[in-house]
VOMITOR-416916 format. One record per residue: residue in three letters; x, y, z of N, C-alpha, C in turn. Coordinates in steps of 0.001 Angstrom, whole numbers, plus 500000, padded with zeros to 6 digits. Layout:
# residues N
ALA,X,Y,Z,X,Y,Z,X,Y,Z $
...
This chain:
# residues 264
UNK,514468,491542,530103,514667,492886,529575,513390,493365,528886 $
UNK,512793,494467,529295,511817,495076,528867,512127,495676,527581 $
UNK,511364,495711,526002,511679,496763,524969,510733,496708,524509 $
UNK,510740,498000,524156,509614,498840,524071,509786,499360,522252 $
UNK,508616,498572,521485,508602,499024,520022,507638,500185,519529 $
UNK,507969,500351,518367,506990,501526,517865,505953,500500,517256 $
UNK,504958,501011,516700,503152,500325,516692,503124,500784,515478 $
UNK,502817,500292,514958,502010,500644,513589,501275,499574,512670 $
UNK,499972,500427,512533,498895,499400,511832,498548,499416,510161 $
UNK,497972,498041,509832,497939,497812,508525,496530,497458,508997 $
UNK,495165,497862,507712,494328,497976,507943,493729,497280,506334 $
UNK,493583,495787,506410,493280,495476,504846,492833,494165,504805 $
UNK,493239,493199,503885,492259,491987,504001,493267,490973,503857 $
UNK,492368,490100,504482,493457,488814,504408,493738,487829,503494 $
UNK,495010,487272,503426,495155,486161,502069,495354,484916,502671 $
UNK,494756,484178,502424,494738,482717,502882,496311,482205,502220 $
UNK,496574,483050,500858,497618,482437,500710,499134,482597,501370 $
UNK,498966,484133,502793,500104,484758,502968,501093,485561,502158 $
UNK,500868,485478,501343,501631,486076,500282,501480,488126,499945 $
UNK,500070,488091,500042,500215,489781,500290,498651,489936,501593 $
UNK,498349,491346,501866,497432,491313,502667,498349,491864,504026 $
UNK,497130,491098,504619,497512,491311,506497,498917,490622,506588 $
UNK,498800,489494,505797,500034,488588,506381,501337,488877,505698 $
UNK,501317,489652,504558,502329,490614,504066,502622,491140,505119 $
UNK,501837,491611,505467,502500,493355,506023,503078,493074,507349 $
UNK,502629,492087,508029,503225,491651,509507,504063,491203,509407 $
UNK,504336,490624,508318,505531,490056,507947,507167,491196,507624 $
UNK,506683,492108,506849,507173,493200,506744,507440,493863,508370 $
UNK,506619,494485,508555,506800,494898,509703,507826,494437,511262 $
UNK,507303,493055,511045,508592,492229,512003,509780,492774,511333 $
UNK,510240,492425,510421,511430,492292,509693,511825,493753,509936 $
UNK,511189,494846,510302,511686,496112,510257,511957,496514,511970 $
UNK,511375,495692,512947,511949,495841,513850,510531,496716,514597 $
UNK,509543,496910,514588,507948,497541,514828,507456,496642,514722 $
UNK,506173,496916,515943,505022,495854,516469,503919,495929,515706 $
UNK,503358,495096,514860,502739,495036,513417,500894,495116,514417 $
UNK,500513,495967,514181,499166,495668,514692,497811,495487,513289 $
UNK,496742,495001,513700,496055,494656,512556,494888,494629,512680 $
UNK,493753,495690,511425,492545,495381,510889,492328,494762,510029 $
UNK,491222,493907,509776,490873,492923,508747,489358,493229,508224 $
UNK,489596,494033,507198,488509,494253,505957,487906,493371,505131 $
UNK,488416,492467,504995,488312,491221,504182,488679,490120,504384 $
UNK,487870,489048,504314,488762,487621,504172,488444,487399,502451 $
UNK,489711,486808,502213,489960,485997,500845,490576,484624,500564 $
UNK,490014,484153,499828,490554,482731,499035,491056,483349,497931 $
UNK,492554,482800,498430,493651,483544,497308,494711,482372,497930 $
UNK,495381,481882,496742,497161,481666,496454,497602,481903,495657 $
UNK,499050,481708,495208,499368,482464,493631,498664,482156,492283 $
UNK,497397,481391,492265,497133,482206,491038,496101,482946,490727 $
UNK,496091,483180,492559,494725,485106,492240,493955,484861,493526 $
UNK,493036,485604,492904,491795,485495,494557,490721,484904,493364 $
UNK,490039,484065,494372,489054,483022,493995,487862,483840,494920 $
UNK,487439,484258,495949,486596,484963,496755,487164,485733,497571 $
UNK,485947,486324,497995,486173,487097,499201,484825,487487,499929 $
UNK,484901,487773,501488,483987,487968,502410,484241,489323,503092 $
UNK,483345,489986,502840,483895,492063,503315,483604,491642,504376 $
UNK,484172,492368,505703,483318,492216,507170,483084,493701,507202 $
UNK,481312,493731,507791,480344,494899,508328,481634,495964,508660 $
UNK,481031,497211,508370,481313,498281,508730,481918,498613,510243 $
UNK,480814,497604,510648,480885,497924,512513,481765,496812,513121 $
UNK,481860,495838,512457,483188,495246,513003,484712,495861,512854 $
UNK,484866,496563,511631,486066,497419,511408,486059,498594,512412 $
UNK,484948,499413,512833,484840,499904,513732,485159,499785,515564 $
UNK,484844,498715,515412,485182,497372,516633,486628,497647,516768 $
UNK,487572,497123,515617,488600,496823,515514,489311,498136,515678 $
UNK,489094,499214,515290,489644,500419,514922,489718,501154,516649 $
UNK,488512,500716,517761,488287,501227,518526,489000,500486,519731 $
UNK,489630,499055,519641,490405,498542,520532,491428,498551,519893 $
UNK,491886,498679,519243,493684,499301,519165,493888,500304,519564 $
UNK,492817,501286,519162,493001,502904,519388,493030,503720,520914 $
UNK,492088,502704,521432,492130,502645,523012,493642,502179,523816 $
UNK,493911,501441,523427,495113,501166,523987,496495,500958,523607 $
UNK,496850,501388,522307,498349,501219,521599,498154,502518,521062 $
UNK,499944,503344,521149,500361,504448,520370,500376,503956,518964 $
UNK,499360,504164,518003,499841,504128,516734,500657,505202,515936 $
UNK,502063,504919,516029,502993,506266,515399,502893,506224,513564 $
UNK,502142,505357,513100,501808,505235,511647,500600,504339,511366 $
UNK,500222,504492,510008,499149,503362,509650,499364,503430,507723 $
UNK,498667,501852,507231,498700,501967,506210,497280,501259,506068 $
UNK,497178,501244,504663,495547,500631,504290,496178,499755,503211 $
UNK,495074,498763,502572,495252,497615,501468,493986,497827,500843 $
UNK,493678,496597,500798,492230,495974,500382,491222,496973,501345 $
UNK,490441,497642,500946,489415,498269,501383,487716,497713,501158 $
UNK,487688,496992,499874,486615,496607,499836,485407,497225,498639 $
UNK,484740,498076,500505,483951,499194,499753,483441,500652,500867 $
UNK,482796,501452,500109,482408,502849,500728,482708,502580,502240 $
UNK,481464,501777,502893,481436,501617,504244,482630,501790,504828 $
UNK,483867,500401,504775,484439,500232,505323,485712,501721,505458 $
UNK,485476,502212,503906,486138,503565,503948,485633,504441,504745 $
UNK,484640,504716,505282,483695,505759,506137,484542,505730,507112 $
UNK,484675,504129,507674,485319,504039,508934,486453,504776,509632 $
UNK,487277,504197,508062,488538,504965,508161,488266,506221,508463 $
UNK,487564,506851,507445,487809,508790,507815,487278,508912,508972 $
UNK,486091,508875,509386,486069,508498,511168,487036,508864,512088 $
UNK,488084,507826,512245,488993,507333,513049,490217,508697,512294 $
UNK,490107,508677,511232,491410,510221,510867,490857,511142,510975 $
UNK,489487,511926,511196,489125,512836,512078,489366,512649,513431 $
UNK,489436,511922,514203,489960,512335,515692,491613,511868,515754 $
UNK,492437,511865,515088,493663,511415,514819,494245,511960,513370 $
UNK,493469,513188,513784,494366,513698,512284,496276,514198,512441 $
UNK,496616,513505,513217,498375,513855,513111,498957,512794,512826 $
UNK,498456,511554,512898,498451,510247,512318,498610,509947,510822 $
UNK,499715,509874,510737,500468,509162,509332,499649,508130,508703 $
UNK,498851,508472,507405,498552,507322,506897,498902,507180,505027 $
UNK,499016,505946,505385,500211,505396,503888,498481,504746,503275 $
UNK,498023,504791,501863,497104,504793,501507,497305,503781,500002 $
UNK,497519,502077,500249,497800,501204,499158,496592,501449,498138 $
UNK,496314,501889,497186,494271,501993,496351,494674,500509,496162 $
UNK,494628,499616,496765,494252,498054,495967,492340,498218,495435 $
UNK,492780,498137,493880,491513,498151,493535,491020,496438,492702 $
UNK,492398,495770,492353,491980,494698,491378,493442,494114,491780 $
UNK,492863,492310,491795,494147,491126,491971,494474,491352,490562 $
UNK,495825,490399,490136,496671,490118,489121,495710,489756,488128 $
UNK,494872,488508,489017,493533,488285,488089,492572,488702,487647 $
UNK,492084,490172,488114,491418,490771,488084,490380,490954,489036 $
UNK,490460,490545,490222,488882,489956,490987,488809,491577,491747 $
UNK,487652,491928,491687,487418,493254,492483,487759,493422,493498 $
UNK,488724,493944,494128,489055,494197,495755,488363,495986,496217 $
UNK,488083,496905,495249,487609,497682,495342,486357,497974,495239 $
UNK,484837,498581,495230,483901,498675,493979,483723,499514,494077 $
UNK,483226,500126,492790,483305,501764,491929,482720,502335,493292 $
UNK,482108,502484,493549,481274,503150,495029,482771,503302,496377 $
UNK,483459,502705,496242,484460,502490,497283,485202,503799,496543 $
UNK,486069,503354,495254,486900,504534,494302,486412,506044,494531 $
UNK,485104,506178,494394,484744,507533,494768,484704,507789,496151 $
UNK,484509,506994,497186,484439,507554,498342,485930,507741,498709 $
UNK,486834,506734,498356,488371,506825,498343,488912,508069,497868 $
UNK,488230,509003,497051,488897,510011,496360,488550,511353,496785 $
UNK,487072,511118,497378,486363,511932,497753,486634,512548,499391 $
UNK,486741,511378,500141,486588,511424,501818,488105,510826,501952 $
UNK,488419,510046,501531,489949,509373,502199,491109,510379,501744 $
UNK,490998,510550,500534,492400,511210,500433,492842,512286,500810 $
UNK,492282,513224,501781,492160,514296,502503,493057,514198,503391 $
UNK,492996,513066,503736,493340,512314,505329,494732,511025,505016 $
UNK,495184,511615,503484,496496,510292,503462,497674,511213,503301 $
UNK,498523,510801,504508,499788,511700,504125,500654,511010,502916 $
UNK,500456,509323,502612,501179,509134,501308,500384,508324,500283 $
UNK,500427,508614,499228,499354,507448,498117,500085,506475,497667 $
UNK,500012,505108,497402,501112,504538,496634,500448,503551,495226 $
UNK,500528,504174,494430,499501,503326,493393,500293,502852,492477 $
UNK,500073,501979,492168,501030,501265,490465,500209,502297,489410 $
UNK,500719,501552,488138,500185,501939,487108,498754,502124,487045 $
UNK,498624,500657,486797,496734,500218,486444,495782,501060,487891 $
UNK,496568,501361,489232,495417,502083,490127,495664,503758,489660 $
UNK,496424,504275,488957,496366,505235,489341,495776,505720,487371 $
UNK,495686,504794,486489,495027,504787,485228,493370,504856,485419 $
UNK,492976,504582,486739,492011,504029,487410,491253,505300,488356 $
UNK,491892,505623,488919,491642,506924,489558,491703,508761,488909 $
UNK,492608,508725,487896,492785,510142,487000,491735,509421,485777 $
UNK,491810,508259,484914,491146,508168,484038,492200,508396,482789 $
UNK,493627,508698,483485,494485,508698,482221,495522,507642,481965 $
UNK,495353,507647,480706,496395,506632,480216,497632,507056,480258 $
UNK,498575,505697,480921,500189,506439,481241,501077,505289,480531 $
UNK,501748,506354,479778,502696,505306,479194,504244,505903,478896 $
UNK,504601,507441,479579,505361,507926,479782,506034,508959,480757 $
UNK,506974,508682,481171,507562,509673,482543,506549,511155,482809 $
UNK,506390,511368,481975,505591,512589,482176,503772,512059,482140 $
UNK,503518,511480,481574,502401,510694,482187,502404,510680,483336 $
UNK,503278,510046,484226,503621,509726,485581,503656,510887,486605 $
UNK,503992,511965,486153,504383,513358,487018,502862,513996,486687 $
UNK,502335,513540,485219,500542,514292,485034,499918,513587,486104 $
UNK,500180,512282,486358,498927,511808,487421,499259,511809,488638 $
UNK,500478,512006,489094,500803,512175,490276,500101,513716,490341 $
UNK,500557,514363,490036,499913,515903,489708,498368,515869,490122 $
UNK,497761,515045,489366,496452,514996,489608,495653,514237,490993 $
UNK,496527,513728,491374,496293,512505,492124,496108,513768,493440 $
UNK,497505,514365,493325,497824,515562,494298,496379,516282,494515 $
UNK,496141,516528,493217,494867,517749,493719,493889,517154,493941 $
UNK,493981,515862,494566,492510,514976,494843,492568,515618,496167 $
UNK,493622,515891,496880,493973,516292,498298,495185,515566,498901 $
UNK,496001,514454,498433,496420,513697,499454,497880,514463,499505 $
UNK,498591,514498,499930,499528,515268,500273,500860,514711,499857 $
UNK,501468,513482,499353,502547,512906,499004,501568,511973,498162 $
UNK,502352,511931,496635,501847,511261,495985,503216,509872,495232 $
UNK,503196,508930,495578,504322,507799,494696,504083,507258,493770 $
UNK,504109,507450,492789,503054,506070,492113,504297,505386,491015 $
UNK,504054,504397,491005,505461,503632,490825,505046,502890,489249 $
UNK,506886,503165,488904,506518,502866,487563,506384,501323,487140 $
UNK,506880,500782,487711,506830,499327,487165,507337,498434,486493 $
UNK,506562,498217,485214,507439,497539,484085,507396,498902,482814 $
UNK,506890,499433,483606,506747,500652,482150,507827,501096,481625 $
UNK,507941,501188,480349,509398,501495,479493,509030,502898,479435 $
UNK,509983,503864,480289,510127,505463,480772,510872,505670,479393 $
UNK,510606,506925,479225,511426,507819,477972,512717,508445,478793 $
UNK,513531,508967,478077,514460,509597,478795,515642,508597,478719 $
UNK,515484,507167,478386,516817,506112,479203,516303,505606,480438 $
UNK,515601,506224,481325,515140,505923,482761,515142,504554,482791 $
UNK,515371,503629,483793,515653,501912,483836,514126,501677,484502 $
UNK,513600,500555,484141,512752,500053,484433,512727,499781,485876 $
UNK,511515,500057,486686,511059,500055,487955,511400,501664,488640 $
UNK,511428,502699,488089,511688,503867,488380,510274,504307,488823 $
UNK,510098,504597,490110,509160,505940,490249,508771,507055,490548 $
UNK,507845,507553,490738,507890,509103,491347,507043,509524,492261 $
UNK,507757,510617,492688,507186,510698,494373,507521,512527,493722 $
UNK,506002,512887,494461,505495,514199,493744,504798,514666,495064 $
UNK,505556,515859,496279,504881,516242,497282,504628,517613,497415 $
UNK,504074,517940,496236,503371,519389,496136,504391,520289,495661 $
UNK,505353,520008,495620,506594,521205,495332,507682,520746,494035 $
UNK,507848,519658,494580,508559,518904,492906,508399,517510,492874 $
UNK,509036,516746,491861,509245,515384,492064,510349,514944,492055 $
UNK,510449,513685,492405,511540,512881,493219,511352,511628,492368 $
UNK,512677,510930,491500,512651,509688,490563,513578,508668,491568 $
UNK,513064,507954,492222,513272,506938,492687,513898,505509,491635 $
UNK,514956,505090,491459,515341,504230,490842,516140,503113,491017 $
UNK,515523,501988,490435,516588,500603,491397,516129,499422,490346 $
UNK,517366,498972,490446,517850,497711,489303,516583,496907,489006 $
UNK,515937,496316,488089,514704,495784,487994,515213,494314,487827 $
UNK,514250,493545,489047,514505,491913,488905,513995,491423,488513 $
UNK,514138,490721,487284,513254,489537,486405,512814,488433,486975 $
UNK,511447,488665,487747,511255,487479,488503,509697,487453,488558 $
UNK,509124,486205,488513,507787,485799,488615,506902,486007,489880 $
UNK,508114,485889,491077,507924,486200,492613,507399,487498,493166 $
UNK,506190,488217,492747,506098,489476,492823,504418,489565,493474 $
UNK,504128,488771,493911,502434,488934,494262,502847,489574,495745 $
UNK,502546,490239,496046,502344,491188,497555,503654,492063,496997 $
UNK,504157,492677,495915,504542,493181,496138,504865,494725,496833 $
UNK,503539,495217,496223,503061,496572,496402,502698,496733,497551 $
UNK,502120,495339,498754,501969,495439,499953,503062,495849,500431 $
UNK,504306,495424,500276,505860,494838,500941,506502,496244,500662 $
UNK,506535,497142,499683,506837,498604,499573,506230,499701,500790 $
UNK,504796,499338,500527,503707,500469,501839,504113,500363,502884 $
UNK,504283,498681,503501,504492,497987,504720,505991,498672,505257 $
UNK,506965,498863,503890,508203,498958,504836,508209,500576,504782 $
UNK,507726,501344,503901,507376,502714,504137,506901,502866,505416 $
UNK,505922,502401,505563,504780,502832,507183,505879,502576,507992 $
UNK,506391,501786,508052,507210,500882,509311,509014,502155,509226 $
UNK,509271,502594,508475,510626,503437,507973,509582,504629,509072 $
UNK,508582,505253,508499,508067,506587,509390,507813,506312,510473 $
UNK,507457,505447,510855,507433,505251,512640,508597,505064,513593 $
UNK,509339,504558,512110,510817,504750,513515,511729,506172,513007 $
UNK,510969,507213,512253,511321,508303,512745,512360,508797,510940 $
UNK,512499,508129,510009,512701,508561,509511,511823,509696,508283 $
UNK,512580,510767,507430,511890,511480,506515,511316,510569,505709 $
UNK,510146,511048,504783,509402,510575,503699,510537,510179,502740 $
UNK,511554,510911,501743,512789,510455,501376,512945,509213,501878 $
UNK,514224,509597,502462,514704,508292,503297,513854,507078,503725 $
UNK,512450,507115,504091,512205,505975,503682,511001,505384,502654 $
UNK,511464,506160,501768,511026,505421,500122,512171,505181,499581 $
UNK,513222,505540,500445,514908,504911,499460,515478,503673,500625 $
UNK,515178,503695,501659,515254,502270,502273,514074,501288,502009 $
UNK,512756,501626,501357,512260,500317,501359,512169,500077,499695 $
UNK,512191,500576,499184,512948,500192,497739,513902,499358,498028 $
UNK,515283,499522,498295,516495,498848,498644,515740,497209,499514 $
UNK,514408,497547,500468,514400,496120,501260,513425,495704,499809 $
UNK,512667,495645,499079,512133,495147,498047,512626,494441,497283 $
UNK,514007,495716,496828,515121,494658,495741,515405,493266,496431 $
UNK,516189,493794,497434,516439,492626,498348,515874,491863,498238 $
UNK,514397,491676,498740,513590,490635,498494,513221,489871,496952 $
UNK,513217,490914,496177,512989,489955,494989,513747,489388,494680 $
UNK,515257,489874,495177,516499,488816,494757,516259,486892,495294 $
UNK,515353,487017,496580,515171,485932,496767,514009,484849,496395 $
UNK,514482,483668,495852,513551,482565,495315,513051,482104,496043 $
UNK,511226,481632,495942,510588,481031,496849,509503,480448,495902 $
UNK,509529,478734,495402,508916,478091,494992,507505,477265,495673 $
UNK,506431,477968,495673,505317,477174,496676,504029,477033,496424 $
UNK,504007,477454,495061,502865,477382,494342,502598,477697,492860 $
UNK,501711,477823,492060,502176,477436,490613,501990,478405,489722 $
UNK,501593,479585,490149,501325,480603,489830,502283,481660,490285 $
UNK,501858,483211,490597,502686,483997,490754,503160,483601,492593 $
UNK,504565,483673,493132,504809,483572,494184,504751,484575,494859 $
UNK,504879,484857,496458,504964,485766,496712,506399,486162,497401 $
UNK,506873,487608,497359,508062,487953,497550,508731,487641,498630 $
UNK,509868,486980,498597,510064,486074,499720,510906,487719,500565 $
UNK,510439,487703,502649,511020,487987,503193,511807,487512,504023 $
């Protein structure tokens, strides 16, 4: 029996430990029922307790990569991770100038748990400058999007100021998720907001006390990208991959000694 899936690519760096990265997101992606295709921006030495290195690959190998998928697979979505730096961002806008109807989900990974640079300042500006023109969704935690406005957020309306701002960078759907942040209002912890030029949208779901959280922010983008390619609204799927997240954090996965990653 022949079947025929929808395509969609994740474009970011790899974790030796599996836990977030390329091997997140393919992972994700299977699980959603779409054919996970893949660029690799980075290699890293990483397990749960951070990234220890990393190796950017040339501009023109991402180019390479960008130009044999593109040749021959419908990509009905794309998302980004680990970017690196400027260069490898060039690429990208590149490839979303001749594919500007192309859905792209836009992770800012700028810094591990540990702190190790996955971004550099030169990357942030070209990211803000040239990429976000070209992202139909942003998805930033706290610390990336404290990072990109320059403002400190420590309340619901904090959250709707930088989404706000984030907006007038250009990108067209803005999420940026609350986290562990204690929201005013009563709002329950892990609430966020999704701000697409016209109002906002408070996304909310039970918060799991769990150590198991490294790729998480991959495992949100991943099942977003993968929800729009099989055809659902922006809504609908930031409220199905929330729901596959919880899910996942509900489950335990002991394999290393540091932070784990979210079992799928």
């Amino acid at each position: 029996m022949v079947t025929t899936k929808s395509c969609v690519l994740t474009i970011a760096g790899s974790d030796s430990g599996a836990g977030a990265g390329i091997q997140s997101d393919i992972k994700t992606f299977k699980n959603h029922g779409v054919y996970g295709l893949s660029v690799i921006s980075a290699v890293t030495s990483q397990n749960t307790k951070g990234v220890q290195n990393s190796y950017t690959l040339p501009a023109k190998v991402i180019d390479a990569q960008l130009n044999s998928i593109f040749s021959d697979f419908k990509v009905k979505a794309a998302k980004t991770g680990m970017l690196a730096n400027a260069n490898i961002i060039d690429a990208i806008v590149k490839l979303m100038r001749k594919h500007k109807n192309l859905k792209l989900i836009v992770d800012p990974v700028i810094h591990s748990k540990n702190k190790f640079t996955m971004l550099n300042s030169q990357g942030i500006n070209t990211l803000k400058k040239q990429l976000f023109k070209h992202t139909y969704l942003l998805t930033p935690n706290i610390s990336e999007a404290e990072t990109l406005t320059g403002l400190h957020i420590e309340t619901l309306e904090d959250l709707e100021t930088a989404a706000l701002m984030l907006y007038d960078m250009g990108v067209k759907n803005v999420l940026l998720k609350g986290g562990h942040l204690k929201l005013s209002m009563g709002l329950p912890l892990g609430t966020d907001v999704l701000f697409d030029g016209k109002k906002f949208y408070l996304f909310n779901s039970n918060y799991i006390a769990t150590k198991n959280t490294h790729g998480i922010g991959c495992v949100l983008s991943a099942s977003i990208t993968s929800n729009l390619a099989l055809g659902l609204n922006l809504i609908h799927s930031i409220n199905k991959a929330k729901q596959y997240v919880v899910k996942s954090l509900k489950k335990t996965v002991n394999i290393g000694s540091g932070f784990n990653p979210v079992e799928q």
